[in-house]
N, C-alpha and C positions, 0 to 999 in steps of 0.2 A: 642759168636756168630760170625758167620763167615759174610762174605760181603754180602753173596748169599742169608743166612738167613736175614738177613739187608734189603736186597731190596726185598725180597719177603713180609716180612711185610711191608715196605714204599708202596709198591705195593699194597697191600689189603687196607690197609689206606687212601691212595689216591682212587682206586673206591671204595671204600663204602662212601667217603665225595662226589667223583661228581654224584652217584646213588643220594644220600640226593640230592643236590639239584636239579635235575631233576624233581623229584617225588614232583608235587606243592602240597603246605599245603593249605587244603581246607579253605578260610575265611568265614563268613558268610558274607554274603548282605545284606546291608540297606538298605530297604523301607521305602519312606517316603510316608505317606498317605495325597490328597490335598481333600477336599471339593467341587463340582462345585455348581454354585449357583442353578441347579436344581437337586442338590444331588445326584447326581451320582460323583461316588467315584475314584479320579485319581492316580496312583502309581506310583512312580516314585524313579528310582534306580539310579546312589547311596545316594544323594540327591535332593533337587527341588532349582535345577541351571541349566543354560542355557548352553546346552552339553547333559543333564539327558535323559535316554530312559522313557519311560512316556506308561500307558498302564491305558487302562479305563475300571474299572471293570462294567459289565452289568450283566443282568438278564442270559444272552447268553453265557456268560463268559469272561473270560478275552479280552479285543480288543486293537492293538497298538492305539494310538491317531492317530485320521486323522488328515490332517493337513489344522489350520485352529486356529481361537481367541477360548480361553474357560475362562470365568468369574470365579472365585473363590466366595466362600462365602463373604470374605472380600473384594471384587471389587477387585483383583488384575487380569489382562490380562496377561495371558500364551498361547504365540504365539505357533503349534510344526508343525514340519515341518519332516515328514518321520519318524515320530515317536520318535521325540526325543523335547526338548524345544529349540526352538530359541530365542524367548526372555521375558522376566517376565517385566510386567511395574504393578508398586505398585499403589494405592491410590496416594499415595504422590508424587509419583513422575508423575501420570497425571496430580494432582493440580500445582507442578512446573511448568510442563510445561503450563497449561493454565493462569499459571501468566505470564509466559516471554511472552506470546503470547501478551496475556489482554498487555503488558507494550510495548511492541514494536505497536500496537495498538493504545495507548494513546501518543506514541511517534510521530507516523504520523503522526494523530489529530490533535495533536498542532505544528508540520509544516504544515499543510494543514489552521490553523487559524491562525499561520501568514501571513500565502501566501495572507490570503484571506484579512487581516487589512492592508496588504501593497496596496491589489488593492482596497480597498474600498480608504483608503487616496487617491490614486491616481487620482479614481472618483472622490471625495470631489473637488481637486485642475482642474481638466476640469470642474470642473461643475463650481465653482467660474468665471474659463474665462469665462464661456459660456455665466455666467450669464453678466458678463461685457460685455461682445459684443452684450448682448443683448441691455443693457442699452444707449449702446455707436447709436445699429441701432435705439434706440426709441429716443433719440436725434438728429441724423443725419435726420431721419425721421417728427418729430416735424419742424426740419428747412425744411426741404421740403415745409412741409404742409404750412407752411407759405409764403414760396418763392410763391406756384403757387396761394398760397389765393389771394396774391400781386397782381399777374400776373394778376388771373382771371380777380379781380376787376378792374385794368387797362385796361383790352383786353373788359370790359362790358364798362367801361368808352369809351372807344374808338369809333370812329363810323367811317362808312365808307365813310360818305361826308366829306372831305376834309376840308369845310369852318367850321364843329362843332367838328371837332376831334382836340383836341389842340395835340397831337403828329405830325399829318401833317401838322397845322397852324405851328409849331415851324419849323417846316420841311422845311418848303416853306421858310420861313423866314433863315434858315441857307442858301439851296438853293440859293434864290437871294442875299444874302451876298456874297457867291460865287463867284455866275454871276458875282456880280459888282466889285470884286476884279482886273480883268484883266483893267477892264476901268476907276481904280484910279491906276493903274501902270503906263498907259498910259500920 
C-alpha cells in the first residue's frame, strides 16, 4: 500500500468515528411517578430530586407543575418552582426541624425562669428591708406616741394661772433666784 492509499483509509476511519459520535444514541427516560395526597398523579424526570422537571398528570392532560407546596401521600412537601422541584422536605425531616425549634424553645424558657428567680430573690431581699423599716417606723413611732402622751398630760397638768401651774411656780422661783443673784454679788 502506498502512503496515499494510507491516508485515504485513516481518512475514512477518522469521519466515520467523529459521524459516530455526533449522531447521539437515543437513552430512554426515567420517570418517576409521586402520589399527591389528593391523588392526582406527579411525574417527574429524571428522578424525584430537587433540579427534577415535574409535570402533573390531569384529566385535561399532561400540565407542567405550577409553582407552589404539593403534599405527597406520605406527607412529604415538594416545593416547584417553574416547573421543576425546588425543594423536597420529608416527614422527618419536618419532625427534625420541630424538635430543634420545640429545644431552642425550652432553651429560652428556662433563661426567661431564671431571669425571673433572680428577680423574685431580689424582691424577697427589698421586701425584708421594707419590712425592717417598717418595724424600725413602728418603733420610732411608738416613742412618739408616748413623747406627746407625756406632753399632753403635762400641757393638761398645766394651767394658765401662774399661782397653780407648778411649771411657772418653779419658774418664778428660778426667776427670782436670778433677780437676787446680782444683789449677793453686791
Amino acid at each position: 500500500m502506498e502512503v496515499k492509499e494510507l491516508l485515504e483509509k485513516l481518512k475514512k476511519v477518522v469521519t466515520t468515528f467523529i459521524e459516530e459520535k455526533q449522531t447521539p444514541t437515543p437513552h430512554p427516560v426515567k420517570l418517576i411517578e409521586q402520589k399527591l395526597k389528593d391523588g392526582t398523579v406527579m411525574v417527574c424526570a429524571p428522578t424525584f430530586e430537587v433540579g427534577a422537571e415535574c409535570v402533573l398528570k390531569l384529566p385535561e392532560g399532561d400540565v407542567p407543575a405550577k409553582d407552589g407546596d404539593y403534599e405527597l401521600e406520605d406527607g412529604t412537601i415538594c416545593t416547584t418552582k417553574d416547573g421543576k422541584i425546588e425543594s423536597i422536605i420529608t416527614p422527618e425531616l419536618m419532625m427534625k426541624e420541630q424538635i430543634t425549634k420545640q429545644a431552642e424553645t425550652i432553651k429560652d424558657i428556662q433563661k426567661e425562669n431564671t431571669s425571673l428567680k433572680s428577680q423574685i430573690e431580689e424582691i424577697k431581699i427589698s421586701l425584708v428591708a421594707f419590712k425592717s423599716n417598717i418595724d424600725n417606723s413602728k418603733e420610732v413611732n411608738k416613742t412618739m406616741l408616748e413623747i406627746v402622751t407625756v406632753l399632753s398630760e403635762a400641757s393638761g397638768a398645766l394651767s394658765t394661772n401662774p399661782q397653780k401651774n407648778p411649771f411657772f411656780v418653779k419658774q418664778n422661783k428660778v426667776n427670782s433666784l436670778i433677780s437676787s443673784l446680782p444683789k449677793i454679788q453686791k
